[in-house]
C-alpha positions in Angstrom: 8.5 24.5 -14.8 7.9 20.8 -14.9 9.7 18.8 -17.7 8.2 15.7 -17.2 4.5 14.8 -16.5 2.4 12.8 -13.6 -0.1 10.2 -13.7 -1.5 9.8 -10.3 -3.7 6.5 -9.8 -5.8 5.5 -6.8 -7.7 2.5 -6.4 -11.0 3.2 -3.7 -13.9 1.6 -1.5 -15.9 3.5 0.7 -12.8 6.1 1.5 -14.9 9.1 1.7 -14.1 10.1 5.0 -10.2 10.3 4.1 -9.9 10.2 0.0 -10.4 14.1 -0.1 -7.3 14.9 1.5 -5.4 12.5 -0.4 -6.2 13.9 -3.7 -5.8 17.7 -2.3 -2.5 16.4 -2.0 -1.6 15.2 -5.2 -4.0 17.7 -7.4 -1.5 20.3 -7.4 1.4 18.5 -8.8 -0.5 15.7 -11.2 -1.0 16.2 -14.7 -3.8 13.2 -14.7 -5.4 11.5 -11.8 -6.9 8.0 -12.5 -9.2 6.5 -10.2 -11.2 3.1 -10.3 -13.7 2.5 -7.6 -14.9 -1.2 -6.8 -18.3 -0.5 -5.5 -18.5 2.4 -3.0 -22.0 3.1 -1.0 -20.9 6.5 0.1 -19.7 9.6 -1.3 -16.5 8.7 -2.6 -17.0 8.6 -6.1 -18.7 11.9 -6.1 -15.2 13.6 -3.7 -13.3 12.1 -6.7 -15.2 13.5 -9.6 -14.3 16.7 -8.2 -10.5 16.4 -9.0 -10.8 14.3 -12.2 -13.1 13.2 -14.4 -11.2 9.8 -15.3 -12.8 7.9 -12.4 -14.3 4.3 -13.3 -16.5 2.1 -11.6 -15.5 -1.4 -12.0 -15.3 -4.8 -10.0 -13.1 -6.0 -7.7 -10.6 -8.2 -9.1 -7.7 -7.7 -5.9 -5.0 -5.7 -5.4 -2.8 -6.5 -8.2 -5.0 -6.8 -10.8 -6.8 -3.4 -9.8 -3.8 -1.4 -9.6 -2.6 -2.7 -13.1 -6.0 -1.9 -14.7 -5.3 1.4 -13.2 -1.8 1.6 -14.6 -2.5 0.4 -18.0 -5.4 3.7 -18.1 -1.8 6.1 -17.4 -0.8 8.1 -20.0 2.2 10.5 -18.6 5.9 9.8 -18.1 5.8 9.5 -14.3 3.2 7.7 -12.4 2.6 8.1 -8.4 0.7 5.1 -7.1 -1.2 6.2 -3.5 -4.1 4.6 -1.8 -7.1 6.7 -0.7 -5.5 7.0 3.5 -2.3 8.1 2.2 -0.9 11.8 1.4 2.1 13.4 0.7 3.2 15.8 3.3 3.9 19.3 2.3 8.2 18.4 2.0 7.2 15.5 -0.1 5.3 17.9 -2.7 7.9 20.0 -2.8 10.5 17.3 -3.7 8.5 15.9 -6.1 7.3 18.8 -7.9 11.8 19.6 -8.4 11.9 16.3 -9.6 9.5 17.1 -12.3 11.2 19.7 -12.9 14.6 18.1 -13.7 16.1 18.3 -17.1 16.9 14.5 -16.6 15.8 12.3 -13.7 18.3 9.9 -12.5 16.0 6.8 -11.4 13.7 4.9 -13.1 11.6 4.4 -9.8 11.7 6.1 -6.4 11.0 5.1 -2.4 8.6 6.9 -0.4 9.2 7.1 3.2 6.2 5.5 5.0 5.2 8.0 8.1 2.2 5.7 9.6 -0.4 7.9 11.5 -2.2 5.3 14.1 -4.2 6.6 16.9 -2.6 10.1 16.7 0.6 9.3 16.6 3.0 9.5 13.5 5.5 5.8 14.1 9.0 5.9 13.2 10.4 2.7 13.8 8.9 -1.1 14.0 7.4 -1.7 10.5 6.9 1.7 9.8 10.5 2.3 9.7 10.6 1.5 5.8 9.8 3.3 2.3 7.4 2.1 -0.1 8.3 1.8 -4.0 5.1 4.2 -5.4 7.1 6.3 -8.0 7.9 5.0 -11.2 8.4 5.6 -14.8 5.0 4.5 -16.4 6.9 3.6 -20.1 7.9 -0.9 -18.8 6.8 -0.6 -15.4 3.8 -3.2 -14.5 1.7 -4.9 -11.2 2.2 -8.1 -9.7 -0.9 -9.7 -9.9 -1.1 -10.9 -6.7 -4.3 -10.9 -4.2 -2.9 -8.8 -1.4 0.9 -7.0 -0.8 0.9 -6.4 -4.8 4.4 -5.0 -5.8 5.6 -2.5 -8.4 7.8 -4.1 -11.3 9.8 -0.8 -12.4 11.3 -0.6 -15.5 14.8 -1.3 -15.4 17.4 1.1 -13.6 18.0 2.6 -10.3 15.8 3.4 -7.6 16.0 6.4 -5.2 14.5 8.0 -2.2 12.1 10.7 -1.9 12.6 13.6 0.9 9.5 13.9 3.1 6.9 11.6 4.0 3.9 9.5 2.6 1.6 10.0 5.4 -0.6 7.0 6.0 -3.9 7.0 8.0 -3.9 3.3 8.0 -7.3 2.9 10.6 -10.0 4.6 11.3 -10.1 3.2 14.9 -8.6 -0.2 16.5 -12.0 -1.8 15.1 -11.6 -1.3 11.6 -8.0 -2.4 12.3 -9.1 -5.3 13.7 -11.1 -6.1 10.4 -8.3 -5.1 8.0 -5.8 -7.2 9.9 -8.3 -10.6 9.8 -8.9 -9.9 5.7 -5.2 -9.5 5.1 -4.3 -12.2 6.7 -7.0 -14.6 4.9 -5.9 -13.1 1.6 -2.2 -13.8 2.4 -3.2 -17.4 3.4 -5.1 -17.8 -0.6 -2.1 -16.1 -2.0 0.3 -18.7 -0.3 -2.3 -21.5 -1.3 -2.2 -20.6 -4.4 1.7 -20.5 -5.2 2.0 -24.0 -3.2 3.7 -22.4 -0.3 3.5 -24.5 2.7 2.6 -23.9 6.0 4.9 -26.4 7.4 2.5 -26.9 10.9 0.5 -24.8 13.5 3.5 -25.1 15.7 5.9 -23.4 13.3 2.9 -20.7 12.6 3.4 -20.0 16.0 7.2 -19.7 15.8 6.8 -17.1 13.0 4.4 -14.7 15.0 6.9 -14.8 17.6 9.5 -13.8 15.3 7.7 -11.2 13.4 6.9 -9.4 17.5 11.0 -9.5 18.2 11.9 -8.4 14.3 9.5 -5.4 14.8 9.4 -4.5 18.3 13.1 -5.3 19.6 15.5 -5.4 15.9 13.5 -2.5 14.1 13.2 -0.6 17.3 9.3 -0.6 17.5 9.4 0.2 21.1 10.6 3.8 20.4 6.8 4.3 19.3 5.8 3.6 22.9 2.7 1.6 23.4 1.4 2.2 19.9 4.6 0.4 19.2 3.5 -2.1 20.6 0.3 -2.4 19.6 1.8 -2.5 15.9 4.1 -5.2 16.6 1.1 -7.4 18.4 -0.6 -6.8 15.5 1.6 -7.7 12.8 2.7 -10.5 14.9 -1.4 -11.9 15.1 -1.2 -11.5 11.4 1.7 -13.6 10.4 -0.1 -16.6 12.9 -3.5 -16.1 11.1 -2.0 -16.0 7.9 -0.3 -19.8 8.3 -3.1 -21.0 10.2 -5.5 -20.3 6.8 -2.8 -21.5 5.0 -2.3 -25.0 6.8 -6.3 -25.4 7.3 -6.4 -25.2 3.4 -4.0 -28.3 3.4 -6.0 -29.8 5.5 -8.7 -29.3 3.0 -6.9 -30.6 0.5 -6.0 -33.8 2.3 -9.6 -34.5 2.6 -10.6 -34.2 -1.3 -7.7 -36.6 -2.7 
């Protein structure tokens, strides 16, 4: 029997070709599911008002900000943070239903190994190669308030790492990766504007995509994934230029006003 309970929140846009199986995923184990919607035209908000009645329509503030709204409207002792193209795998409810189950939970926050689905193929290395912070003790824990690549403050203790995978249907097809890459990459440039991070020159923009290709493809071992390995690694690697290039045409703008 669980000991301890689970809020589950979910922030959502026009998922409703991949939110159901994220939620038939978590419904079983969550005591609560919290969702806020920013504006969806399709049948997402209805999908969700199947598995919860605590869904909100609301604006769209960015990722930080939305996440935290959605934390602050948690109300049980665990919370597990997942976006609408995510699901736990079946190894991954299993763990996480024991942990509920403990007496006593040793961390205060837990990693969830990434396992990216692109094109039909579940990556193991490159950038995928990494676990995410999504489960955490709601009692201290709070969002970054950042635009884009928010992060988790947990409350303070250790952090450990959940068995299975967070399965992650990142794309719908290299288009709509195409379009998430560009708006990531403009919202990391206004992030870095905003903390006066500089860009330090186009040239140097260029060094950084470079590295970001090597770090992913060669160090991480990216190129185990085959040649949606390195697609990812391009990818990434077309971010990371984009990303300085907003940043230093921003300076430029900046220049021009004083």
């Amino acid at each position: 029997m669980k000991k301890h309970t689970l809020s589950v929140i979910l922030i959502t846009k026009n998922e409703a070709d991949r939110v159901e199986a994220c939620l038939q995923s978590v419904a079983p184990i969550a005591d609560e599911i919290i969702v806020l919607d920013s504006g969806s035209t399709d049948e997402t908000v209805d999908i969700c008002r199947r598995y919860t009645d605590n869904v909100t329509e609301t604006d769209w503030p960015g990722f930080g900000k939305q996440k935290q709204r959605a934390l602050e409207k948690a109300s049980c002792d665990w919370v597990l943070s997942i976006d609408a193209d995510e699901a736990l795998d079946g190894t991954m409810q299993q763990a996480l239903t024991a942990l509920l189950g403990q007496d006593v939970i040793e961390h205060t926050a837990y990693r969830l190994p990434w396992g990216v689905t692109l094109y039909g193929k579940t990556l193991r290395y490159g950038r995928s190669a990494r676990s995410v912070l999504r489960l955490f003790k709601r009692e201290g824990s709070q969002y970054t308030l950042d635009e884009v690549h928010e992060t988790v403050i947990p409350a303070t203790g250790s952090t450990g790492v959940m068995k299975g995978y967070l399965l992650h249907y990142t794309h719908r097809d290299y288009g709509h990766g195409l379009d998430k890459a560009a708006k990531y990459a403009w919202l990391g440039s206004q992030k870095y504007h905003r903390k006066g991070k500089k860009s330090h020159g186009l040239f140097l923009a260029l060094l950084r995509a470079i590295w970001t290709f090597f770090l992913i493809y060669i160090i991480r071992r990216g190129f185990l994934d085959g040649s949606v390995g390195f697609i990812v690694a391009m990818t990434y690697a077309q971010v990371n230029f984009n990303k300085y290039v907003g940043l230093w045409l921003m300076e430029q703008d900046d220049k021009v006003k004083e």
